[in-house]
C-alpha positions as CSV (number, residue, x, y, z in Angstrom):
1,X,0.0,0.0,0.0
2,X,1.5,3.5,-0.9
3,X,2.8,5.7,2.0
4,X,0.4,8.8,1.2
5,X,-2.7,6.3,0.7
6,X,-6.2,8.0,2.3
7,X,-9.3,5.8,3.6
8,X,-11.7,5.9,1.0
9,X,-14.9,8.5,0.8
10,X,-16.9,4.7,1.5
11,X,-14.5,4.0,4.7
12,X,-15.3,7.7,5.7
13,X,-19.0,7.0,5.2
14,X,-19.0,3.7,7.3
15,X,-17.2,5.6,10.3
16,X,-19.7,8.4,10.4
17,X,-22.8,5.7,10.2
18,X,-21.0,4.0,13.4
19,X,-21.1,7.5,15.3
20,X,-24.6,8.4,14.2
21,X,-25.7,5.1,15.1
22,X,-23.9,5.3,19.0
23,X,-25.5,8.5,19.5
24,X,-29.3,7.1,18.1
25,X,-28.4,4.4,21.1
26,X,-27.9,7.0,23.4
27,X,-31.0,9.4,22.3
28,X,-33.0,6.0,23.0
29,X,-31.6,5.1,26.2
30,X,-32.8,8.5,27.1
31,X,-35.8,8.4,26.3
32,X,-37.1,5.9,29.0
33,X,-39.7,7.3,30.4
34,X,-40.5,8.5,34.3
35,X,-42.6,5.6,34.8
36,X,-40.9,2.6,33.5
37,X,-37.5,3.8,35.8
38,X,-40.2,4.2,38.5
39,X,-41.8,0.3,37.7
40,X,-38.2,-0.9,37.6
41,X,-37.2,0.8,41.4
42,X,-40.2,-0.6,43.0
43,X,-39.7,-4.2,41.5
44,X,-35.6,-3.7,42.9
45,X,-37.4,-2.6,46.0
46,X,-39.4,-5.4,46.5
47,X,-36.7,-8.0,45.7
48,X,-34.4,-6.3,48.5
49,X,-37.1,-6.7,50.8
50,X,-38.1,-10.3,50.2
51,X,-34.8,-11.2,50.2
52,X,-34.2,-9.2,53.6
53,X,-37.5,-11.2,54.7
54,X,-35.8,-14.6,54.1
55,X,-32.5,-13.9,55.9
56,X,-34.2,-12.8,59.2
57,X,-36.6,-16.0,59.0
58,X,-33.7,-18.3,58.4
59,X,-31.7,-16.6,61.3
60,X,-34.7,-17.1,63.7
61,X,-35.2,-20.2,62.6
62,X,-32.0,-21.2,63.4
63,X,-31.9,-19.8,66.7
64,X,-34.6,-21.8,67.2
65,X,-33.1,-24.8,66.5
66,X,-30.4,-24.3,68.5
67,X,-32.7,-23.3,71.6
68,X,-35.1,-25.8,71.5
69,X,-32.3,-28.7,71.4
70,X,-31.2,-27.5,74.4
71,X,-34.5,-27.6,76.2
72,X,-34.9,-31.0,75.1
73,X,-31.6,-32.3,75.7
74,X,-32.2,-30.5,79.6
75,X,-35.5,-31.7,79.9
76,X,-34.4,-35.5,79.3
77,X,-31.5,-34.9,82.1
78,X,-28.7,-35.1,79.2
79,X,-25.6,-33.8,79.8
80,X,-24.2,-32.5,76.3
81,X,-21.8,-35.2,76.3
82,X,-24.3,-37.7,76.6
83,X,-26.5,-36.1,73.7
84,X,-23.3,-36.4,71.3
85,X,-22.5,-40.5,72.7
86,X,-25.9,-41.5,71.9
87,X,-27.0,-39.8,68.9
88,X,-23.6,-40.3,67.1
89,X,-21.5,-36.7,67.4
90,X,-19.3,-35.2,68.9
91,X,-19.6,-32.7,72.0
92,X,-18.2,-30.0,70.4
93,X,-21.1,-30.5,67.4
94,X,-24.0,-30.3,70.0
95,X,-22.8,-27.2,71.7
96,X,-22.2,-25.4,68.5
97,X,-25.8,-26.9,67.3
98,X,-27.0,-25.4,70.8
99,X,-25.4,-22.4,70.6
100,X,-26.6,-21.9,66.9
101,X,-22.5,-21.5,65.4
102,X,-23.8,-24.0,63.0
103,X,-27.2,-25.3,61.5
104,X,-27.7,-28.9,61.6
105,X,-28.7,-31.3,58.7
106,X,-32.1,-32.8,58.0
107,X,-30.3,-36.5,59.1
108,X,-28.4,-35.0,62.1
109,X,-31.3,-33.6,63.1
110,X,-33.4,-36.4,63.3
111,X,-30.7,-38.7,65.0
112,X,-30.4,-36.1,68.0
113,X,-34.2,-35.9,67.9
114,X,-34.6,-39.6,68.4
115,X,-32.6,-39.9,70.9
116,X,-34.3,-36.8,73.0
117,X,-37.9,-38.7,72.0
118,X,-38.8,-36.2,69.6
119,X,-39.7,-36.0,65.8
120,X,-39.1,-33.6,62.8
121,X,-43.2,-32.6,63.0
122,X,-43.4,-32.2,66.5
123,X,-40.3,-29.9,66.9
124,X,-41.2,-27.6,63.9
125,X,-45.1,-27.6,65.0
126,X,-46.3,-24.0,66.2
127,X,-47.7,-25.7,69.2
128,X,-44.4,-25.8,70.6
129,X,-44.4,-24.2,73.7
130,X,-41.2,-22.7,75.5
131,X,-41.5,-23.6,79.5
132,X,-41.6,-20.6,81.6
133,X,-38.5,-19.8,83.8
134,X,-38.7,-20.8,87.2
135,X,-37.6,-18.9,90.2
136,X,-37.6,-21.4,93.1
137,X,-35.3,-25.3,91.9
138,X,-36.7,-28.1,93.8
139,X,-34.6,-31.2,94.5
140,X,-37.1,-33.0,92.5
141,X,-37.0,-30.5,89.6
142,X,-33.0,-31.1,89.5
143,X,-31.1,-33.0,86.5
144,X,-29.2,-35.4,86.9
145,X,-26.6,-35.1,84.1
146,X,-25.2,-38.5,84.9
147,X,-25.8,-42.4,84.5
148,X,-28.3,-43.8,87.3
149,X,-26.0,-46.2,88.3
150,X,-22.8,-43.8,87.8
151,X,-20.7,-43.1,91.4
152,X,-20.7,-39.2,90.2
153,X,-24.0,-37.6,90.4
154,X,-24.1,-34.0,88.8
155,X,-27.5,-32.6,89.4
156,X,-28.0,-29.4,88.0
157,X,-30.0,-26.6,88.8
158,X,-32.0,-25.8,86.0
159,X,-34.6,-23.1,86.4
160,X,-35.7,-23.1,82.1
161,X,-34.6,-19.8,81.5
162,X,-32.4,-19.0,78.0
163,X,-31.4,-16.0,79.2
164,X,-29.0,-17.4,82.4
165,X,-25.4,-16.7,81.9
166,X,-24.5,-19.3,84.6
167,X,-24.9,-22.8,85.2
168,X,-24.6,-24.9,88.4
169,X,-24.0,-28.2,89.5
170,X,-24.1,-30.3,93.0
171,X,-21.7,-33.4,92.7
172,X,-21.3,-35.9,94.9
173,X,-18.8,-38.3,94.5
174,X,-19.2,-41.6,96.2
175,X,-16.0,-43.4,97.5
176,X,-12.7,-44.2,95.7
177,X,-15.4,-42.3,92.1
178,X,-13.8,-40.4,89.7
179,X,-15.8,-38.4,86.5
180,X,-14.5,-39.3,83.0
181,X,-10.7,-39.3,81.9
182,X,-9.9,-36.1,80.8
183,X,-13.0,-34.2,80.3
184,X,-12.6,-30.7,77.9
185,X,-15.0,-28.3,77.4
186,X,-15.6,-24.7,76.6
187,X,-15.6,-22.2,79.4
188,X,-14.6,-21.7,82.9
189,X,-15.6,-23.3,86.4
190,X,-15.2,-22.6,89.9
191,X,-16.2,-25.0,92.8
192,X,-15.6,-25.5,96.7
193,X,-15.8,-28.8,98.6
194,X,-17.8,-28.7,101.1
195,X,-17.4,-32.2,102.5
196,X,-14.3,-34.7,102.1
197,X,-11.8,-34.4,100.0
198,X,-11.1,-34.5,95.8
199,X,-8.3,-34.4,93.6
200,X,-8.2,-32.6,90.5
201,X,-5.8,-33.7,87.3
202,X,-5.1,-30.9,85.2
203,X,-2.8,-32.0,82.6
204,X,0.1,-33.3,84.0
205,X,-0.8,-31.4,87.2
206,X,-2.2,-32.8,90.4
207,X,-3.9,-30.7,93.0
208,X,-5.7,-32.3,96.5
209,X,-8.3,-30.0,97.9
210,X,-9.8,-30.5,101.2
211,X,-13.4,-29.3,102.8
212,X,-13.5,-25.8,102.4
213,X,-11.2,-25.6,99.6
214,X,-12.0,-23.9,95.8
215,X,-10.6,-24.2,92.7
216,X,-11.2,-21.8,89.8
217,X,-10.1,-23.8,86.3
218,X,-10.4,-23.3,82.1
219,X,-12.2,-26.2,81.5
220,X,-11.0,-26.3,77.5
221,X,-8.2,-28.2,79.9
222,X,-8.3,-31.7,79.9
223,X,-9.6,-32.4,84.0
224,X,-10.8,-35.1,85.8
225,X,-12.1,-35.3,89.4
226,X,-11.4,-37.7,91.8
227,X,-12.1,-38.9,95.0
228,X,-9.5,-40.8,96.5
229,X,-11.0,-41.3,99.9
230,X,-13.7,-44.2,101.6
231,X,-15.7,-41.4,102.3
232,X,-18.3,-39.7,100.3
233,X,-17.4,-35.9,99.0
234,X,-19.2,-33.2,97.9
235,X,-18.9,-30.0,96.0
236,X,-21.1,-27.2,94.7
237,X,-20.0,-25.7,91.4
238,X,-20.3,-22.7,88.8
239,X,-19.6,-22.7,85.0
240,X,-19.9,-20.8,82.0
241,X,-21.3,-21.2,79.0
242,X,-24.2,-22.7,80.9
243,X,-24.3,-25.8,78.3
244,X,-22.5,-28.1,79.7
């Protein structure tokens, strides 16, 4: 092609049809009228708040989830470590179910359900009825969190309310008893003995307490309580989170 070679009059002519034709685009863009921009806010509206609609359902939803597995589990006298042994989890799965960190599957659901004597229809039903906190703890209306024929009985005082920050336990440990090897859980707890004597095993650590003793521990250490004596012992105890 020569050096000095100029587009073509018909080159020039396409060019100046592209521009025309951008700026017929933007005449007709402009031209929507007040109304349809209007239609098309309201319909961006309403998505926003449908969608805002379904985000606070779920989130209740899954609160109540989480709250109602724990009046079950405390209704039945489960401890949460119990819950997890006999419906197939782990402890740490039930207290984040309980606590609502996570949301539980349809199946998971169902197995920690059975186990608590409930079903799928029963525990979504709108029938469901949250027991009213109680003021005044019986010894009748305590739980026992262990196994009826277990040499550690925790009973705990459970009043129904969700909105304690506390829980509480009385143990008594029968002679030469000990709780589980190396217990961990979330939280911290702080006890006195007021009869006998225990040994606690933090770790690698050994500590003996005697009757009027207290011990103030992070329970995410592995622990385990003993009693070492022919005598019985007990202790009172508070802990937080109040699952337990």
């Amino acid at each position: 092609m020569p050096e000095n070679h100029k587009p073509s009059s018909t080159t020039k002519s396409k060019a100046e049809t592209a521009v025309t034709d951008s700026d017929n685009i933007e005449n007709d863009v402009d031209s929507v009228d007040d109304k349809d921009a209007a239609d098309v806010d309201i319909e961006i509206d309403d998505i926003d708040d449908d969608e805002l609609n379904d985000s606070e359902t779920d989130e209740s939803l899954k609160e109540d989830i989480g709250k109602k597995i724990n009046q079950l589990r405390l209704a039945k006298g489960y401890s949460q470590r119990k819950l997890a042994k006999l419906s197939g989890l782990t402890n740490t799965s039930i207290s984040s179910i309980e606590r609502n960190k996570v949301s539980p599957a349809v199946n998971t659901l169902k197995a920690i359900l059975t186990v608590l004597g409930s079903d799928l229809t029963t525990f979504f039903s709108d029938e469901w009825k949250e027991p009213k906190a109680r003021v005044i703890v019986t010894p009748k209306d305590l739980l026992e969190l262990n196994e009826p024929n277990s040499k550690v009985s925790l009973k705990q005082v459970y009043n129904c309310s969700r909105t304690r920050n506390l829980g509480f336990l009385i143990e008594t440990y029968q002679p030469n008893s000990s709780t589980e090897e190396k217990i961990a859980h979330e939280g911290e707890e702080i006890g006195t003995v007021i009869e006998g004597k225990i040994i606690i095993r933090i770790e690698d650590s050994t500590y003996l307490l005697n009757q009027g003793d207290s011990y103030v521990i992070d329970t995410i250490q592995p622990h385990t309580f003993i009693n070492p004596t022919d005598s019985v012992t007990r202790i009172v105890s508070a802990h937080t989170p109040t699952t337990y």
